[in-house]
LOLUMDO-829937 format. One line per 8 residues: their letters; for each residue x, z, y of C-alpha. Coordinates in steps of 0.5 Angstrom, whole numbers. Each point is the difference from the previous one (the first is absolute). Layout:
N
a) X,Z,Y ~ ...
***
This chain:
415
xxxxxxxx) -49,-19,-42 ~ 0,-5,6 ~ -5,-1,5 ~ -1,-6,4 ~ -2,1,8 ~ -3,-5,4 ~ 1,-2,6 ~ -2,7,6
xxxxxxxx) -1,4,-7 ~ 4,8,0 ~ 2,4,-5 ~ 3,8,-1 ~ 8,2,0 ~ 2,5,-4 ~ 5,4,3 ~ 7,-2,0
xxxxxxxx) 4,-5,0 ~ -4,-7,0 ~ 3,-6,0 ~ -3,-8,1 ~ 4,-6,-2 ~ -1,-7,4 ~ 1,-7,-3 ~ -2,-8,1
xxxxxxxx) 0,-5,-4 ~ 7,-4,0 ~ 1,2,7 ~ 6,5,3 ~ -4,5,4 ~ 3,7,4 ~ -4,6,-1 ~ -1,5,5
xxxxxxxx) -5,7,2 ~ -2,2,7 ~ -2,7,2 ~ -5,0,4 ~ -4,7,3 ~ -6,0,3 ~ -1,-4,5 ~ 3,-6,-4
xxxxxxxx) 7,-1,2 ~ 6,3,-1 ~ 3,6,2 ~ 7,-3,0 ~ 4,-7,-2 ~ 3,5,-4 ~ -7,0,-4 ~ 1,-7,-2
xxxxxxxx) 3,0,-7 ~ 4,-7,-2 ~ 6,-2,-3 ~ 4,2,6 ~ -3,7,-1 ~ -3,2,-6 ~ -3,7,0 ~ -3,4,5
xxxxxxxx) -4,7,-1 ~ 0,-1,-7 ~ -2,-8,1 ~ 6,-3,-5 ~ 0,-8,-1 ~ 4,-3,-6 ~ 0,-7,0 ~ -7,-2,-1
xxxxxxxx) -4,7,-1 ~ -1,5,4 ~ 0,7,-2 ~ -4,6,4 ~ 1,7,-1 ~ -7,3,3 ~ 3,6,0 ~ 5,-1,6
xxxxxxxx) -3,-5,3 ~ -2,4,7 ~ -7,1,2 ~ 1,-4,7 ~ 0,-6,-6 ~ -7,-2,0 ~ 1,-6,-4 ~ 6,-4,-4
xxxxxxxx) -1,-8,1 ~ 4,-4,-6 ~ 2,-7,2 ~ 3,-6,-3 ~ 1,-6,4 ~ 4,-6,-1 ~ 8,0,-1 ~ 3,-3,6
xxxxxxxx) 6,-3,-5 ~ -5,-2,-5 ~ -3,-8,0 ~ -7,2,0 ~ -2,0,7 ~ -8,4,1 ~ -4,1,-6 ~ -4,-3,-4
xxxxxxxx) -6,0,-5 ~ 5,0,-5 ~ 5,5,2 ~ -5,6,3 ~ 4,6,-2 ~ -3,5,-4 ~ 2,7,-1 ~ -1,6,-5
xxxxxxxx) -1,7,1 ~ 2,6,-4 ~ -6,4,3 ~ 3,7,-5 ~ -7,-1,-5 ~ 0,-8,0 ~ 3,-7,2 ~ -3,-3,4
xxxxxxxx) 0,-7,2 ~ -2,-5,6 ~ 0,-7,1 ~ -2,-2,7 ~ -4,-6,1 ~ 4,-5,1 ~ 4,-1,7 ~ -1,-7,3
xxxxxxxx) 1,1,8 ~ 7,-1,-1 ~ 2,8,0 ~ 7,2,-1 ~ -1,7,1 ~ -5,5,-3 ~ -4,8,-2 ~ -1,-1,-8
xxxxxxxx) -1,8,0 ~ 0,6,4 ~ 0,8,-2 ~ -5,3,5 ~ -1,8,1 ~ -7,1,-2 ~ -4,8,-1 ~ 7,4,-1
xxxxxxxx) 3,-7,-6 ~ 2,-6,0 ~ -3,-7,-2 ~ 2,-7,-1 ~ -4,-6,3 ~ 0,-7,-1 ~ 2,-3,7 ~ 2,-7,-1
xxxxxxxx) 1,-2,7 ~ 4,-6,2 ~ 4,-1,7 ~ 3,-7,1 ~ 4,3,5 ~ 6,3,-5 ~ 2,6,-1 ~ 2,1,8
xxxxxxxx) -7,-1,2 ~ -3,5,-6 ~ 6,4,3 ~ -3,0,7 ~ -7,1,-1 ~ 1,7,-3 ~ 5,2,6 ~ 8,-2,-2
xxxxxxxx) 3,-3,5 ~ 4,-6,-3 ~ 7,-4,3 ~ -1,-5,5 ~ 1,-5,-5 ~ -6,2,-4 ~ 3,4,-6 ~ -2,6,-2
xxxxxxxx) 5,6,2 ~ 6,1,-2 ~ -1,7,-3 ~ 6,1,-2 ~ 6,4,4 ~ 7,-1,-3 ~ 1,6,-3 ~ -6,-2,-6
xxxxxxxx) 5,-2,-4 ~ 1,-7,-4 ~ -3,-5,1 ~ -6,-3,-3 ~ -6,6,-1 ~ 3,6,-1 ~ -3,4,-6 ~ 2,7,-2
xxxxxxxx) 7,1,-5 ~ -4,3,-6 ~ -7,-2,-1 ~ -5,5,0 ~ -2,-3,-8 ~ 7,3,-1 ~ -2,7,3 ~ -6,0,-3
xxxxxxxx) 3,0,-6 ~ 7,3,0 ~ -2,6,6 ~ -8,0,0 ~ 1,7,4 ~ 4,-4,6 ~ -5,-6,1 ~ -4,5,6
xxxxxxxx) 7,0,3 ~ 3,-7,-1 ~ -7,-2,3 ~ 1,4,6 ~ 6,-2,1 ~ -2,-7,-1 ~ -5,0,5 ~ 6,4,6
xxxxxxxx) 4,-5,-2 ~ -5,-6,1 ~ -1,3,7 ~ 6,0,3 ~ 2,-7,-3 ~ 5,2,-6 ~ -3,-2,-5 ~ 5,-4,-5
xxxxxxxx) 6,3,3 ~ 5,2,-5 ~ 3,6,0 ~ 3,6,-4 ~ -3,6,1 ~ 4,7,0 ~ -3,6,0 ~ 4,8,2
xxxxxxxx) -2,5,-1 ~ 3,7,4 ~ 1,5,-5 ~ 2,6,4 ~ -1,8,-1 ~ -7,-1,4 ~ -3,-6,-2 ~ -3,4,-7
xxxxxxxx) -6,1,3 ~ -2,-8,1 ~ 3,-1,-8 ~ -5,5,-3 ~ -6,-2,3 ~ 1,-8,-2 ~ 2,-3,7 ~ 7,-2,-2
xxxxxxxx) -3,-3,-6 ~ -5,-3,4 ~ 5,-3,4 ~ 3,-4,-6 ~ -6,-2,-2 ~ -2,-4,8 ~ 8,-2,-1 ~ -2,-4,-6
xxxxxxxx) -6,-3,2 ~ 3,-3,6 ~ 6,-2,-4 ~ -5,-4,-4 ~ -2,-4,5 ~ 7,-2,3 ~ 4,0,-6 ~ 0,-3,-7
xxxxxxxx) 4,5,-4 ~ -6,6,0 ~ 6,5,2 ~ 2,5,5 ~ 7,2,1 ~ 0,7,0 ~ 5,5,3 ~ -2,8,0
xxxxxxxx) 6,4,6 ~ 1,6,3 ~ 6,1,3 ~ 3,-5,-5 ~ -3,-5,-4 ~ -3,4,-6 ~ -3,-7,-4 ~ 0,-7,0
xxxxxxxx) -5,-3,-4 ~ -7,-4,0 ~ -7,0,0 ~ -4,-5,-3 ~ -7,-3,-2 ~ 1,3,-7 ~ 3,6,1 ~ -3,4,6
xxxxxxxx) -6,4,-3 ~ 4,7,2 ~ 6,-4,1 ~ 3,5,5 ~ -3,6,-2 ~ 5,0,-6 ~ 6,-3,4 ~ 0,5,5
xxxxxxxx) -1,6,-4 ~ 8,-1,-2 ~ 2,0,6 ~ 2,6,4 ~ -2,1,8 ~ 5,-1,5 ~ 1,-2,8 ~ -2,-6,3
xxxxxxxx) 6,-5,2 ~ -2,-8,1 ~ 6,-4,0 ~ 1,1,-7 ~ -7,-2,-3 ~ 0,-6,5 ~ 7,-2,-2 ~ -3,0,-8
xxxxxxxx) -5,-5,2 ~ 5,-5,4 ~ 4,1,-7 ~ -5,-2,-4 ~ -3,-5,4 ~ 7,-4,1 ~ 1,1,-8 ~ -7,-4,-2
xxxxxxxx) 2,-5,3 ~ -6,-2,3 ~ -2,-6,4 ~ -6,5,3 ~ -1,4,5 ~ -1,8,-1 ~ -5,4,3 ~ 2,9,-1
xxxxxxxx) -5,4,1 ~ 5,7,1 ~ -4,6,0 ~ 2,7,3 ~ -3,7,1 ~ 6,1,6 ~ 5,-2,4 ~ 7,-1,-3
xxxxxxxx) 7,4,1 ~ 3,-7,0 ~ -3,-3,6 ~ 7,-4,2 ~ 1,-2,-6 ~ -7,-3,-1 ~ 1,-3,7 ~ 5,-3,-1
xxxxxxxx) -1,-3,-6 ~ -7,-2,1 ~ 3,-4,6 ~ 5,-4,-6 ~ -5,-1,-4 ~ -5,-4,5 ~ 4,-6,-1 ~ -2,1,-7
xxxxxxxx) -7,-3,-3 ~ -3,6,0 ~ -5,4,3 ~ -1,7,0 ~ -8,3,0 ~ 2,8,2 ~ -6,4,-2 ~ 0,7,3
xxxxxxxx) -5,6,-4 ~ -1,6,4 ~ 0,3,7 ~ 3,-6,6 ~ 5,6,2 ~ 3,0,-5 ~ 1,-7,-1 ~ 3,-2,8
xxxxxxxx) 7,-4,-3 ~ -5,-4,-5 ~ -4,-3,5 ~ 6,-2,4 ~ 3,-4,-4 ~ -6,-5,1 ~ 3,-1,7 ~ 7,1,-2
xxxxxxxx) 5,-5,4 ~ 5,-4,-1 ~ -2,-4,-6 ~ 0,-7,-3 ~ -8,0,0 ~ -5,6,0 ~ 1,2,-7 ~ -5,6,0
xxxxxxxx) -7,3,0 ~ -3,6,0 ~ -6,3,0 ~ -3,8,-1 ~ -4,1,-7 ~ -2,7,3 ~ 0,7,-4 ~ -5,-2,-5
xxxxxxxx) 2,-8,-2 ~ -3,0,-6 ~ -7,0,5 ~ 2,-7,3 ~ -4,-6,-3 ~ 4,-5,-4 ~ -2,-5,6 ~ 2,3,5
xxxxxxxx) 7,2,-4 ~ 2,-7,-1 ~ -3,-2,8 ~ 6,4,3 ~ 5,-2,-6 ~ -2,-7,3 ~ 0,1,7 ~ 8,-1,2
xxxxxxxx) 2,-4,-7 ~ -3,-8,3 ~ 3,1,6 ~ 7,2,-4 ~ -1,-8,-4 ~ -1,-3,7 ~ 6,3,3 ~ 5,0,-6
xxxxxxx) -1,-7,-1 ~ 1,-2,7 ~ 6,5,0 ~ 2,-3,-7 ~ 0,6,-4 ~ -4,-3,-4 ~ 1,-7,-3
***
């Protein structure tokens, strides 16, 4: 069923995911999304969503749709505004009667449609719709307001600050990832299909990436997991196997293959192996219960990854979530080796469950000298990691990893 509004006329959102898509009649137009909070302007030039930074706060742009997850969207986001304006490249110059965009909505219950009146004032920038909070919902409304003073100057009125030469601003920092409008490595179609039980997660992971601008980087996500004597607890209560399912989640976003290398040690490597999109459900359950417990030694799993990573080949950088319960027997060994590889395309996430006493040699290893870069992060999940929100989860594996792509690249560790 399809509804027609008319120019001012709303409409009620169902929960989820809605998705609006702009075109114009034989004319090339850029679409946009503004977040806006309540006094109308936006929080940040991070709220403006364009082809140079294509998601914020669960706001994603691809090519001419835009896509809004209401249930992420933040409650200082009073209102999203979606925009289509004249593509600079393109031969048109302004709207015109004959190429006034449209936009159709997917409102959860019904498409909707709307046409504005035609454009005639020489507009090269303009509002089709906006979603706005309204009695603890979401509704649509038909806006239809043009600006003859470009994306800049709509830009403007709603509080971003554009460069000096008139442009909207340039949203994206070196470590967003290729060129062009960055988009996750799987799409979340395909996890729908193949991982239903993984969407929240890719979601949540999608949006922590979209906030620190990372969105369309690539890299090969690996996961380590600490298989010592007194882990036991954190694999019977399904944390460990949590963990996994938050290691695949980020992995959709940032790599195409749907597969985290997994690497299980103690004092020693006890199993190399992978989780993927089609495996995971009680993956880890099964694979640990054939292991024994042992001791906590980290150069060897660390070592098991830079071997695995070197054979693959890969052009990609590699992201490793190393998970530990304690400090090791091997800290020179670990030291060192950690320095070597820093001159490697790897960057290694240390994740430490339990009391912070216990895990004093972990956090150096953040601040650890005489390194080709700063190659690690750490942060404590606490005693209870299972009770941290997946947000905040994905937020503090995101914290040192943008900075690592600006310096590596700079250093030529990654090229």
């Amino acid at each position: 069923m399809t509804k027609t509004l008319a120019k001012g006329g709303n409409a009620p959102l169902l929960a989820g995911n809605r998705k609006v898509t702009l075109t114009a009649r034989q004319t090339d137009i850029d679409v946009c999304a503004v977040l806006l909070s309540q006094d109308g302007k936006v929080r940040s030039d991070d709220d403006l969503v364009f082809y140079n930074h294509s998601a914020q706060d669960g706001v994603v742009l691809d090519g001419q749709s835009v896509s809004a997850d209401l249930s992420v969207v933040p409650g200082a986001v009073d209102r999203i505004v979606i925009v289509a304006s004249i593509d600079p490249q393109g031969p048109a110059t302004h709207f015109n009667a004959d190429n006034t965009p449209q936009a159709v909505i997917d409102s959860g219950s019904t498409q909707l449609t709307f046409m504005p009146p035609p454009f005639i004032h020489r507009e090269t920038a303009a509002v089709l719709v906006e979603f706005y909070r309204r009695a603890g919902g979401w509704k649509v409304r038909a806006v239809g307001q043009g600006w003859d003073t470009g994306l800049a100057g709509l830009a403007t009125d709603f509080g971003v600050v554009v460069d000096d030469d008139g442009s909207a601003p340039d949203a994206v920092t070196e470590s967003s990832g290729p060129a062009g409008a960055p988009v996750p490595a799987i799409s979340l179609e395909k996890v729908q299909r193949s991982a239903p039980g993984l969407v929240d997660l890719y979601k949540a992971a999608h949006v922590s990436l979209a906030k620190n601008r990372v969105v369309g980087q690539r890299a090969a996500v690996y996961l380590v997991l600490d298989h010592s004597g007194s882990m036991g607890g954190f694999y019977d209560d399904g944390t460990m196997q949590h963990l996994a399912e938050q290691a695949l989640g980020l992995s959709a976003n940032l790599d195409d293959d749907g597969t985290v290398p997994l690497v299980f040690f103690s004092h020693e490597v006890d199993l190399v192996t992978d989780i993927s999109l089609g495996n995971y459900q009680g993956r880890v359950e099964r694979l640990h219960t054939a292991l024994d417990w042992g001791g906590t030694c980290y150069a060897p799993a660390m070592q098991a990854v830079v071997d695995h990573f070197q054979a693959s080949g890969s052009s990609d950088p590699a992201f490793v979530i190393f998970q530990t319960d304690g400090d090791p027997f091997d800290r020179r060994e670990t030291r060192e080796l950690l320095r070597r590889v820093s001159s490697l395309p790897i960057f290694w996430q240390f994740v430490g469950f339990g009391l912070s006493r216990d895990l004093r040699f972990l956090r150096s290893l953040d601040t650890l000298g005489h390194r080709t870069v700063d190659n690690a992060g750490y942060f404590g999940a606490g005693q209870h990691p299972r009770r941290r929100s997946d947000a905040d989860l994905y937020d503090r594996l995101m914290k040192e990893f943008p900075d690592w792509l600006v310096t590596a690249r700079a250093a030529g560790v990654i090229r």
